[in-house]
C-alpha atoms as one frame of an Amber mdcrd trajectory, in Angstrom:
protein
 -77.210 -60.924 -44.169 -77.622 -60.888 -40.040 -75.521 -57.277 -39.027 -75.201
 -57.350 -35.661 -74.181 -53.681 -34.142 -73.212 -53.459 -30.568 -73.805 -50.113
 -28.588 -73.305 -48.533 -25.600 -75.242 -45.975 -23.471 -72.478 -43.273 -22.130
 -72.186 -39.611 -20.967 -73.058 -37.032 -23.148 -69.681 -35.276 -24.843 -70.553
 -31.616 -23.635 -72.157 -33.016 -20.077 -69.763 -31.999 -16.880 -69.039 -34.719
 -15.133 -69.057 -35.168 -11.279 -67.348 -37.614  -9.409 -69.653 -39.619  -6.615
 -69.514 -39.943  -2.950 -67.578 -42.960  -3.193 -65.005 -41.591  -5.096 -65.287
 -44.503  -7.548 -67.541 -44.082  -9.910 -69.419 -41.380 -11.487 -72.405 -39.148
 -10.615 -75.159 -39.786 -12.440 -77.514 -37.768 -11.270 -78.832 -35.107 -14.179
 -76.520 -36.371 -16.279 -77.565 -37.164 -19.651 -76.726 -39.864 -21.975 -76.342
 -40.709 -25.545 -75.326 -43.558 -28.082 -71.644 -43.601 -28.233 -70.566 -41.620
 -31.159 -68.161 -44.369 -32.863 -71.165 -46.738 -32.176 -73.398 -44.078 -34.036
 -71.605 -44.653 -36.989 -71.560 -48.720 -36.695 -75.298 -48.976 -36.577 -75.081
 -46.514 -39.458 -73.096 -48.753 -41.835 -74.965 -51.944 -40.832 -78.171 -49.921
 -41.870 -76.245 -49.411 -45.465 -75.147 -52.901 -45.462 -78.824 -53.663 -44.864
 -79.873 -51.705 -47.490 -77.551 -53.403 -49.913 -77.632 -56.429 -49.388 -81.075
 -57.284 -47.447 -81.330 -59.444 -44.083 -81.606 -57.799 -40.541 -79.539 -55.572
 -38.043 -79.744 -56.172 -34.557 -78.911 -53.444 -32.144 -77.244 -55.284 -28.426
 -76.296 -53.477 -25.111 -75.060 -54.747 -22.623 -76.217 -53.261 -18.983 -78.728
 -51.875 -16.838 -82.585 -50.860 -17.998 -81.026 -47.330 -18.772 -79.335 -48.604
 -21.723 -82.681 -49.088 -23.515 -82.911 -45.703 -24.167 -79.910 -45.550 -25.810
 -81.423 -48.735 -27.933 -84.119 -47.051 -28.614 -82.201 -44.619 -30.558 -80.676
 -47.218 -32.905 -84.512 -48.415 -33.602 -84.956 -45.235 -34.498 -82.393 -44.818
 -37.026 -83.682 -48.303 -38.596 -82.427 -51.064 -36.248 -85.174 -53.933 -37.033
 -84.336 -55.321 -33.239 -82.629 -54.669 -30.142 -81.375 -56.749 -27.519 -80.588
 -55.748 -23.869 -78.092 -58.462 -22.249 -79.185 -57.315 -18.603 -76.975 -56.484
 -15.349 -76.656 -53.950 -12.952 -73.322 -54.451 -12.373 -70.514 -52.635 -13.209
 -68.719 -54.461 -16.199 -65.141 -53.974 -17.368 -64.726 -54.644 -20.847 -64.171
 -58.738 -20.346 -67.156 -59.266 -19.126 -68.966 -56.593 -21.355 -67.117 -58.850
 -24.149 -68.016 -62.057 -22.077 -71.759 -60.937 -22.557 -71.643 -60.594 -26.091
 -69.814 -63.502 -26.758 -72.348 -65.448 -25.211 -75.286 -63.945 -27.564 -73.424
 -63.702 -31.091 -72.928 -67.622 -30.142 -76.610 -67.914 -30.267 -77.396 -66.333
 -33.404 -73.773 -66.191 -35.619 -74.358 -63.631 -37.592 -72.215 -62.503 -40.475
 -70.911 -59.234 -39.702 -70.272 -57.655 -36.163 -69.994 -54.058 -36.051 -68.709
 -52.013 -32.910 -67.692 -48.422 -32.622 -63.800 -49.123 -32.772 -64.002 -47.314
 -28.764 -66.790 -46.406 -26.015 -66.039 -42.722 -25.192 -66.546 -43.186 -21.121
 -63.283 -45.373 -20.794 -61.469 -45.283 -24.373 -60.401 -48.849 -23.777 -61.016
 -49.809 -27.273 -60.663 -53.583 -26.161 -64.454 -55.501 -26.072 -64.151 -55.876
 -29.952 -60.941 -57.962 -30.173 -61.945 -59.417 -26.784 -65.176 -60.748 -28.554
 -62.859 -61.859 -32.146 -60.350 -63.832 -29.469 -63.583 -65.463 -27.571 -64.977
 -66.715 -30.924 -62.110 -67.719 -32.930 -63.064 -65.181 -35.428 -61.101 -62.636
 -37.558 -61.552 -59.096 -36.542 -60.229 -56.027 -38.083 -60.083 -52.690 -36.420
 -60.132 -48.697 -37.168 -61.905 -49.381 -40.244 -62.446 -45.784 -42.391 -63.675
 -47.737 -46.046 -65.720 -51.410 -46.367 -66.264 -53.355 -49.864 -67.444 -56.848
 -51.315 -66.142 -58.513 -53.656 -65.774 -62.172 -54.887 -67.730 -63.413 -51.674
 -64.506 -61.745 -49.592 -64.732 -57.933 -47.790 -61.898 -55.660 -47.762 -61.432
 -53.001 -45.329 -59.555 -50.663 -45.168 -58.256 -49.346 -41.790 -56.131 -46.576
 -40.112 -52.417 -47.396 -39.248 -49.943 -44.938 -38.043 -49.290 -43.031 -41.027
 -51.317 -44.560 -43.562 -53.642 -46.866 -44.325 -54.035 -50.715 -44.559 -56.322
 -52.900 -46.509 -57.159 -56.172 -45.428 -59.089 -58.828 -46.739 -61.084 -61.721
 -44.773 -64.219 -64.062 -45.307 -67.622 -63.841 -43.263 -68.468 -63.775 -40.348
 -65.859 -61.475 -39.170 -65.928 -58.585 -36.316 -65.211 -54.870 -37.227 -64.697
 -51.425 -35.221 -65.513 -48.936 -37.274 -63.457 -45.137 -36.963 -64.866 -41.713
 -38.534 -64.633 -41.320 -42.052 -66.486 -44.806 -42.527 -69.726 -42.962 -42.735
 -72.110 -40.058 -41.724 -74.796 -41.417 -39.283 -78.523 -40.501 -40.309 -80.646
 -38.381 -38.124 -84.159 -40.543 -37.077 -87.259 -39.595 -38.807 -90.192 -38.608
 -36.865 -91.656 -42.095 -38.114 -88.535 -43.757 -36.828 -88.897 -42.645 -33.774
 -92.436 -43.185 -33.249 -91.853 -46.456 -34.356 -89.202 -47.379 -32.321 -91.265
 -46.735 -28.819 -93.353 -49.479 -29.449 -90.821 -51.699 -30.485 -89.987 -54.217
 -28.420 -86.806 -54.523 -26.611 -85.537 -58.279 -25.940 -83.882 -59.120 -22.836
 -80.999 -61.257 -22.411 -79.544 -62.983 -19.084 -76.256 -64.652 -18.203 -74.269
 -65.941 -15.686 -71.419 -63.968 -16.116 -67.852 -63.790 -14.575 -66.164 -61.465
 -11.914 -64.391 -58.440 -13.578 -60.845 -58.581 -13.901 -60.136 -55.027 -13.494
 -61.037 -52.987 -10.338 -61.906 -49.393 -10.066 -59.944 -47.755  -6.964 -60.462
 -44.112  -7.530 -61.371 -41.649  -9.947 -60.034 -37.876  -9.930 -60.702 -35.396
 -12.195 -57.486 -33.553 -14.003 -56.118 -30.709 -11.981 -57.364 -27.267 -13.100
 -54.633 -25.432 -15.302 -52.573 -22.796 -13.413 -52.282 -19.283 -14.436 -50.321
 -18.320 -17.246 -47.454 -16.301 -16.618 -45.824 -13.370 -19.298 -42.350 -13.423
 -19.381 -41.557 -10.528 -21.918 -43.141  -9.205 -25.349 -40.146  -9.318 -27.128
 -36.983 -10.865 -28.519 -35.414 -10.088 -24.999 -37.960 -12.789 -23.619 -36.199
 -15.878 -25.336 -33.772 -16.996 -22.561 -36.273 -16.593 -19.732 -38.443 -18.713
 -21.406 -36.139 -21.488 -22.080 -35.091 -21.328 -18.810 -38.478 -21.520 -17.982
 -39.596 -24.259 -20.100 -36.263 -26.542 -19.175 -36.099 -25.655 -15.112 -39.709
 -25.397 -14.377 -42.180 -26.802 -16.686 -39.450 -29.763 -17.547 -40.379 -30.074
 -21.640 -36.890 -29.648 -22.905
């Protein structure tokens, strides 16, 4: 079985993030990055699909030489490849999914796993983007994966529930927690994975549809304000909540 797991290389959760000079983009300066968490979790279950099944996961970024180490982390957890499909530019997610599309044409593997979002910009749109671009059935959210009869049925979060859906290889999937626990890389693993080599990937690849004009952090929270400590209190802070603060 060829697993394909798609990554990306963002800003760590607990880093603080500063906007740049331009006011368009972020500060990257000291900043430290990590494998996307939902991604964490894809590579994970391609390394159990691996495992029980046999055949080959292939770890693929798409951006600049940065994202490498970030690839170098899913070698370390077991990957037995990565690819980098290489640009410095800044991608919105059709042209991340453009990329992609162009290398899972070359290879058509069974199973594409993707963390079902990238925590910088929550978009949650390059898998279906990549399903649409190759005609191929995608299912999203995914919490629980099985085999049987030659078919694999997923099961995936819907508001309030659950849904289980069943489709034939190849087929795309974003996986959501719950799915599985990612490992933590052995020393060997990582040892193993800095040698590695890391395959690079070029294409001529379209003009971004969406344009960044500004980013602004949220507004720091205003001082709270005590309008009584006791039953007395209730109509002031109605009044409060309907007049000022607009919630009821």
């Amino acid at each position: 079985m060829k697993i394909v797991t798609c990554v990306n290389h963002v800003p760590d959760t607990e880093a603080k993030i500063k906007i740049a000079s331009d006011g368009k983009s972020v500060d990257t300066s000291g900043l430290n990055f990590i494998l996307s968490p939902y991604d964490e979790i894809a590579v994970e279950q391609g390394l159990r699909l691996k495992e029980k099944f046999g055949g080959e996961v292939v770890a693929v970024s798409v951006g600049p030489d940065a994202n490498k180490e970030t690839l170098r982390k899913a070698l370390a957890m077991g990957a037995d490849k990565a690819v980098l499909i290489k640009t410095n530019n800044l991608c919105d997610s059709f042209v991340v999914a453009e990329a992609l599309k162009n290398y899972l044409k070359e290879i058509n593997p069974d199973i594409v796993l993707f963390g079902k979002q990238s925590i910088d910009y929550d978009n949650a749109q390059v898998p279906s983007l990549v399903a649409e671009m190759l005609n191929l059935p995608s299912v999203t959210t995914v919490v629980k994966m099985d085999f049987e009869n030659n078919q694999i049925i997923c099961e995936r979060e819907i508001e309030g529930g659950h849904e289980k859906v069943v489709s034939q290889l190849p087929i795309i999937i974003s996986v959501q927690k719950g799915l599985c626990e990612p490992r933590y890389p052995t020393l060997k693993g990582i040892m193993a994975s800095k040698s590695k080599p890391i395959e690079e990937k070029n294409y001529n690849l379209p003009e971004h549809k969406v344009e960044i004009v500004a980013l602004r952090l949220p507004p720091s929270k205003s001082a709270g304000k005590i309008v009584g400590t006791d039953v007395s209190a209730v109509k002031e802070l109605v009044r409060l909540l309907h007049e000022e603060a607009k919630v009821i």
